[in-house]
N, C-alpha and C positions, 0 to 999 in steps of 0.2 A: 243509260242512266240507272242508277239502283237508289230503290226504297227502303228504309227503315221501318217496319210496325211493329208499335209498341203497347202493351197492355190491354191485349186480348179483345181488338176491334172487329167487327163481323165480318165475317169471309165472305161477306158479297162484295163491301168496301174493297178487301184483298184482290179481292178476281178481276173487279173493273181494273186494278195497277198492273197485276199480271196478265194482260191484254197487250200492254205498250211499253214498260219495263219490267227488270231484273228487281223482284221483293223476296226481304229476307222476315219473315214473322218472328221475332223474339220477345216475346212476352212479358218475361217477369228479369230484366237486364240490371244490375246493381248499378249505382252510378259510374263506378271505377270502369265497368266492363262497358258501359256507352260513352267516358270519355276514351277508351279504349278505340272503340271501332268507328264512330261518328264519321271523321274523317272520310271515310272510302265511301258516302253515301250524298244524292243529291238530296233526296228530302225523307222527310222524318214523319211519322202519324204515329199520335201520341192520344191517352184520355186523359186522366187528372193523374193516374201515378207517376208518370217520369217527369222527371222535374229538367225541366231544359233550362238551367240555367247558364248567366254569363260564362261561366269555366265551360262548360260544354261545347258551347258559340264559338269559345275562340281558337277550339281546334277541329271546329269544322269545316274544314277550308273547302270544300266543296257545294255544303248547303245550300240550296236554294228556296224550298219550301218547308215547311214545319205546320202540319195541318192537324188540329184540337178538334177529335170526334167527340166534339162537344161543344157548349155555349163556352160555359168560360175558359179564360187563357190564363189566370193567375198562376198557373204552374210555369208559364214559359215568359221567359223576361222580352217581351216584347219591344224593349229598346234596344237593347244589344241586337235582337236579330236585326230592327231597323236600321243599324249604324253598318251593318254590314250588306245592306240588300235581301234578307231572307223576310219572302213571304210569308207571313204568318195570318193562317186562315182558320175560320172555326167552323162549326154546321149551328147557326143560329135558330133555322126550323126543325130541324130534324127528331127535335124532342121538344118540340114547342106541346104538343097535346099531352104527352106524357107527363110533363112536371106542373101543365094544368090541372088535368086529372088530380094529379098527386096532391095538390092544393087542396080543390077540393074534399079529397079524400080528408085529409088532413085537419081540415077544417070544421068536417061532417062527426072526424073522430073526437075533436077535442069536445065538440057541443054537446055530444051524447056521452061521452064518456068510454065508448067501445073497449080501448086496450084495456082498462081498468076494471071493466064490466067483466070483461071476457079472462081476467087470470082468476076473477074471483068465482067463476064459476069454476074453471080447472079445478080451484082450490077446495070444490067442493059445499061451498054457499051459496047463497039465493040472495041477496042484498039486492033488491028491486028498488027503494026507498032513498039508498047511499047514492043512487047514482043517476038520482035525477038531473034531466039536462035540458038545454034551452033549446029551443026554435031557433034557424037560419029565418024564416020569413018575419019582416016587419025590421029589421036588426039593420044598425048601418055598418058599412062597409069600409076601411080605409083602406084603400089598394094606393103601397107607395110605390114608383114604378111602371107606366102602363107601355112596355113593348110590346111584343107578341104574345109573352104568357101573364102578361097582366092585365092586358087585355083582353086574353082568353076566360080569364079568371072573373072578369067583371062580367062578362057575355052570358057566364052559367052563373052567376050569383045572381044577375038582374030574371033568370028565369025563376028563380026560387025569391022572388020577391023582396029583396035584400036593397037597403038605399045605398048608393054607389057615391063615396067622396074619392078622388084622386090626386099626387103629387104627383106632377113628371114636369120639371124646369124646361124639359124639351121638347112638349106636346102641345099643340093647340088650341084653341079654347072651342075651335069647332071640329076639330077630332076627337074631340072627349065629351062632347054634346052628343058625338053620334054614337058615341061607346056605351049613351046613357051616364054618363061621369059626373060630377059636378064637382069640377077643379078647386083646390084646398089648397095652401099652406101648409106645412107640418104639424103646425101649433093649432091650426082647426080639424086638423085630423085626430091627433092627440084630445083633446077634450069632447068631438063627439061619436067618435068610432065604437062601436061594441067588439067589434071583430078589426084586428089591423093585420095586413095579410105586406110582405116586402117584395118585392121583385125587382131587385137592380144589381148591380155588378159591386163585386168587394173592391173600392178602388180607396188612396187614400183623404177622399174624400167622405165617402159611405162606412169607411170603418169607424166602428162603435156608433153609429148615427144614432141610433136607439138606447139610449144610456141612462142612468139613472135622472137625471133631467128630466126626458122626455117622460120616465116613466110617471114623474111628482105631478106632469101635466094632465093624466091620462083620467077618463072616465074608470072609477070604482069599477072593476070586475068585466074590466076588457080584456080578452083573449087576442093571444099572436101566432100566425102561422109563420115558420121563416122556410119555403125549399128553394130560396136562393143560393147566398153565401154565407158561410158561418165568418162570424166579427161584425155583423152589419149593427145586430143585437150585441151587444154586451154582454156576454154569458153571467159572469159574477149579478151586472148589476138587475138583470130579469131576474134571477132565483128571488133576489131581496126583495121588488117588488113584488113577487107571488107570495114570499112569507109576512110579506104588510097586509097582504089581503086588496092591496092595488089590482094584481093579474088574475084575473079567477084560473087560467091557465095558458098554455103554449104547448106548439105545436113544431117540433123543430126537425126538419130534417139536415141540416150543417149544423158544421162545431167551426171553431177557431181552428184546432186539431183534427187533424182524421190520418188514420182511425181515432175514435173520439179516445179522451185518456179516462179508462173507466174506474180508474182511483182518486182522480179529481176534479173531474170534470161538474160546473155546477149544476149543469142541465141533469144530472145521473141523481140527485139529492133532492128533487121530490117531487111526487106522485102526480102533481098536477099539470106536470110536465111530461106528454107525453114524445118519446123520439125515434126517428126512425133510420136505416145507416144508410145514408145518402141515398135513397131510393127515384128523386125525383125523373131521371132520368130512365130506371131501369124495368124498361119495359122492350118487348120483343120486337115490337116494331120500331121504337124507338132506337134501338141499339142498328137498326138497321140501319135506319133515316139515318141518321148520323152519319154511317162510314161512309155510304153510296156518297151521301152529299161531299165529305170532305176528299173522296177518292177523285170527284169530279175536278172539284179545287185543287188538287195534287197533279190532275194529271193538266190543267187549264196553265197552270204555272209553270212545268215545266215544259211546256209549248211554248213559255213567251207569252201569253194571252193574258190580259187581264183576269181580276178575280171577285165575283162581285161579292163574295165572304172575307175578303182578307180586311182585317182590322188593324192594318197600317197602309191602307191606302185611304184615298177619300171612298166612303162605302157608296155603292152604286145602288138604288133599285134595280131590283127586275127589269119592270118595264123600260126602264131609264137605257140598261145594259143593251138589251133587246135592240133598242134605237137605234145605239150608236155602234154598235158593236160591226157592223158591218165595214165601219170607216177607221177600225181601228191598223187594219194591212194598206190599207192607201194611206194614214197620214203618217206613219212608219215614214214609208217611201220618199212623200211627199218633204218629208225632214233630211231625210239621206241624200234626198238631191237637191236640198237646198244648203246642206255642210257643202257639197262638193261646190256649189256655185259663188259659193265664197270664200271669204279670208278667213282671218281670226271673225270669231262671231261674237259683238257685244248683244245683241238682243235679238228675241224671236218674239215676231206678233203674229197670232192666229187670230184669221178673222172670219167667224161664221156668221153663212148671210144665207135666209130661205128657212124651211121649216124646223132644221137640224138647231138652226140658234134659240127654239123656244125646249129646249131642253136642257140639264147638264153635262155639261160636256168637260168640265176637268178633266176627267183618267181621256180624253180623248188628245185632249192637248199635252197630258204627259206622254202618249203616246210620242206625237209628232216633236216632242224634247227629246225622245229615247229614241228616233231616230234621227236628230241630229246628232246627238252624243256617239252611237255606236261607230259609226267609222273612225270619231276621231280617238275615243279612249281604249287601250288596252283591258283594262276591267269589264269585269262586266257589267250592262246598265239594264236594268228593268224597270216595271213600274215603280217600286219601292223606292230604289234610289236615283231616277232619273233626277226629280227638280231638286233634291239636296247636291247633285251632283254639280249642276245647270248652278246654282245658286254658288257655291264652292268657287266655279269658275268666271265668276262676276257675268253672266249671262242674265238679261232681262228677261221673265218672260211674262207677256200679254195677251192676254183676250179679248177682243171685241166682238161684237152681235149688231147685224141687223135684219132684219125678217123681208128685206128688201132685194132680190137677185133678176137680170134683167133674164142671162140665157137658161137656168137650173133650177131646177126646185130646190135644191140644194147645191151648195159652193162652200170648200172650205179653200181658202188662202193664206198659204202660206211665206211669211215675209219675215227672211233673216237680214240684221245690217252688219254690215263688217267697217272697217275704218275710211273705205272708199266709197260706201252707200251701202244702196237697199237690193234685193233681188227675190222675188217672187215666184211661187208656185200657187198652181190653183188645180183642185180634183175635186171631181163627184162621183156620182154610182151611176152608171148607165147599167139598169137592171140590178145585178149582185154583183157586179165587175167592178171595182175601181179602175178610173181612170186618171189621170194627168192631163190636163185640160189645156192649160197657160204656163209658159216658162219666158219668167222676163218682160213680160208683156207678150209676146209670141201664141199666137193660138197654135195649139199642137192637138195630137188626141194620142197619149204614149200608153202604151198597156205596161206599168210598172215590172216589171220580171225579169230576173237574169241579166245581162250584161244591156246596157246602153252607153251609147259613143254618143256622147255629145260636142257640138261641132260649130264653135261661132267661124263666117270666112266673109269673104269679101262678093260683093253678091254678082258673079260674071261668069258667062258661059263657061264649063270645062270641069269645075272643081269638083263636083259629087263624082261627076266620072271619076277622075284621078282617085279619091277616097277607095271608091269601088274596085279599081282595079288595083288597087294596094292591098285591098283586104282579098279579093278573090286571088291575088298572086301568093299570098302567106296562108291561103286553107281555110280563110276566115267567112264562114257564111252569114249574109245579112237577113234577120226574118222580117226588120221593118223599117220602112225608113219613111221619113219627111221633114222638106223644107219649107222656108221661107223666113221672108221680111223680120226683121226684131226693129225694134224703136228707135236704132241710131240708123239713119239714113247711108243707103249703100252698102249694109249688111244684113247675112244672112243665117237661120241657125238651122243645123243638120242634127238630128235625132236619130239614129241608127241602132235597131235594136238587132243584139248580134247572139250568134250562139253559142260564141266560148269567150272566154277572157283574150284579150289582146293582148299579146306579148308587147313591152315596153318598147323591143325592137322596132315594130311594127305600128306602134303607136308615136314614135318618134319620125318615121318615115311621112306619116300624116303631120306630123308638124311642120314637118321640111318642106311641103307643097307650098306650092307660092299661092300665094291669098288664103291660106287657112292661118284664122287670127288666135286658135287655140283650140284646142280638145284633150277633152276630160272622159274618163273611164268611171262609170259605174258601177254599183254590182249591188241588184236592190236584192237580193237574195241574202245580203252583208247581215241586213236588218232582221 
């Protein structure tokens, strides 16, 4: 597989790619010359200047991941890559302390006056007087936004003594108690903040969120940091409330524009506005954290493996990941031999029972969707577009939980129905191993790997022999086998794990045996 890197991302990022595949580093690529080459590449690492847009997407027929050394993704159309299966990953930590920092920074400069202090010395004056500035302690706080860097942000303001108000529609009332927070409205942020500091994603929802509106609401001679997104703020309508004497000043490290347009740009028209050129991010170890992390997401993608950064999956925690991550190759399997146990598939129920069900387990159950899809469809299916796929194809799919399992500490069961009923798989972990536990109702213990013969027959002395000596007469060696009993009385099912593919010939010769009522070829390696 070959990589794309674009816009001069750290060569430690690079090295981990150049470990596992073929990367080509192009730096500074016009658009014309990356609709150009896209095509011949599986994925793509980008920062904020290549713009992946839909033209881009749709001649890149090989794509599979597209990974942002960095928080935001607004450069790459995130829907277009979705409609096609492409991975789109960011590094959400990796500059988490750096664009804290940089807040603060930011924050410290605008209250003291620094940039302003510091040209007038250059210039040769001594204005001590012009440039008096206020106290962070006692001062309250409006952090909009509390993910990782707004909440980093409250972490170091509550140290310097600062009252802590919060917005985040998606935060808890006891995660922000513990953040020291005291969760707000916009409209109680606005009337008693001294300092209002943004932290959220430019979506278009949060564009212009800060507008001249907001600004009629604000406390006389409140100051704004933005090292988020530029548009969050309204450019045009901050300048006007600084020249009303509303904003005492701002703090801006984004534009609407970037590079910002320094002819008229309103943030560039007055003094009380100090700005900086997107700096939030750029610090040395930061530029690191970044790549490494998204190199990891590049190289987790193109393994097939879940991503716990991609931001068109459902997002995973860590520890979340951690849990389940072990059962994501057994319910693969676990789905690939339940397509073959059936017909057309109207619906798939997964049913977690034991400790694994007090967690989320979504991307686990996409998993066990992506491998019922993969043997039946030509395309390709991953996480991304497994359940749009499943869904396309009028497939049900369901989850159930109970914390109740008589033989496992864990059980996951898997049940597809086809037009003539239901049929059943069930796997755990014995240790780090996935196993195959139950087929059909059938206790088995089948080690998932490489080819399996599976084998309903009539249950009377002779028949595993004949099997046996059909495959030993075609070359064919068996590495595991076991039978017995299934639920319809008088029959019985053979599990045969073999070590090469079975020619149809040979597979047809086992059908021919008298009392064998059918066998099926797997190949869980498919998955």
């Amino acid at each position: 597989m070959k990589i794309l890197v674009c816009d001069g991302v750290s060569t430690l990022g690079v090295d981990i790619l150049q470990k596992e595949f073929e990367v080509d580093v192009k730096p500074k690529l016009s658009k014309e010359e990356l609709l150009e080459i896209i095509g011949q590449y599986d994925a793509l690492v980008v920062r904020s200047q290549t713009k992946v847009t839909a033209d881009v997407l749709a001649v890149a027929d090989n794509l599979k991941a597209i990974g942002r050394a960095g928080v935001g993704v607004d450069n790459i159309d995130v829907a277009a890559a979705t409609k096609k299966g492409i991975v789109v990953m960011n590094a959400p930590e990796g500059n988490t302390i750096a664009a804290t920092e940089h807040t603060m920074a930011m924050m410290l400069a605008l209250a003291r006056n620094l940039p302003q202090a510091y040209l007038s010395v250059r210039a040769g004056k001594w204005e001590r007087s012009k440039f008096t500035g206020v106290e962070l302690r006692g001062k309250t706080l409006g952090i909009i936004g509390l993910g990782r860097i707004g909440a980093g942000v409250a972490k170091r303001a509550a140290a310097m003594d600062m009252t802590l108000l919060g917005y985040d529609p998606y935060i808890s009332a006891e995660r922000a108690d513990k953040l020291g927070i005291k969760l707000a409205e916009l409209d109680e942020i606005y009337t008693a903040a001294d300092f209002i500091t943004v932290h959220m994603p430019l979506t278009p929802e949060t564009k212009g969120l800060i507008n001249k509106d907001s600004f009629a609401k604000m406390k006389k001679g409140v100051r704004l940091v933005n090292c988020a997104r530029g548009g969050i703020i309204h450019e045009a309508d901050l300048l006007a409330a600084v020249e009303a004497g509303i904003v005492a000043g701002a703090a801006i490290d984004v534009f609407e524009k970037e590079p910002v347009d320094f002819e008229n740009s309103p943030l560039l028209k007055s003094d009380k506005i100090i700005v900086t050129p997107h700096l939030g991010a750029s610090t040395t170890e930061a530029q690191v954290g970044v790549a490494v992390d998204v190199a990891h997401g590049i190289v987790a993608a193109l393994r097939g493996e879940p991503v716990s950064t991609a931001v068109n999956m459902a997002p995973i925690p860590g520890n979340v990941l951690d849990r389940i991550k072990p059962y994501f190759s057994l319910g693969e399997k676990m789905g690939c031999l339940g397509v073959h146990l059936a017909g057309r598939i109207n619906s798939i129920e997964v049913e977690y029972t034991g400790e694994i069900s007090e967690v989320d387990t979504k991307m686990l159950t996409t998993a066990i969707v992506k491998g019922v899809l993969n043997p039946m469809l030509k395309e390709s299916v991953n996480y991304v577009n497994a359940p749009g796929l499943a869904k396309e194809r009028g497939i049900k799919v369901k989850e159930v939980k109970s914390k109740n399992t008589v033989s496992f500490a864990d059980l996951i069961v898997v049940k597809v129905t086809d037009d003539k009923g239901e049929h059943t798989v069930a796997g755990t972990l014995f240790g780090a191993e996935g196993r195959i536990v139950n087929i059909d109702g059938h206790r088995v213990d089948v080690n998932p790997r490489g080819w399996l013969l599976l084998s309903a027959h009539i249950n009377r002395p002779g028949i595993v022999g004949k099997v046996g000596t059909v495959l030993g007469g075609d070359d064919i060696n068996i590495s595991g086998m076991q039978v017995g009993r299934t639920a319809i009385e008088g029959t019985s099912i053979m599990a045969l794990g073999v070590d090469s593919e079975i020619p149809a010939e040979t597979l047809a010769k086992i059908v021919a045996i008298d009392g064998i009522i059918d066998a099926k070829m797997i190949n869980f390696d498919r998955v």
